[in-house]
C-alpha positions, 0 to 999 in steps of 0.5 A: 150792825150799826151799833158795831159802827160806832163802838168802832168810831169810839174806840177811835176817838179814844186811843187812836186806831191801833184799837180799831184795828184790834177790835176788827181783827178779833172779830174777824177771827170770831167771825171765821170761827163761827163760819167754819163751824156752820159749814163744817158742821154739815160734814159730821158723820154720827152714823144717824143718817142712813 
């Protein structure tokens, strides 16, 4: 996680916050992906649990 920190803190000393906020809105999206697909995955019927 800290490396997260500090491609964040680069991103905005280089073009100001407009692509900070970028970053954390595509990683928040990727992030409430990946959740959603872990829970829902425990709610998939294949018919292999009798």
């Amino acid at each position: 996680m800290p490396h997260t920190a500090v491609l964040l803190a680069a991103a905005s000393e280089e073009q100001g916050p407009g692509d900070t906020l970028r970053i954390v809105l595509l990683v928040s999206i990727l992030g409430a992906a990946l959740l959603a697909w872990f829970l829902l995955r425990g709610y998939r019927n294949d018919d292999n649990n009798d």
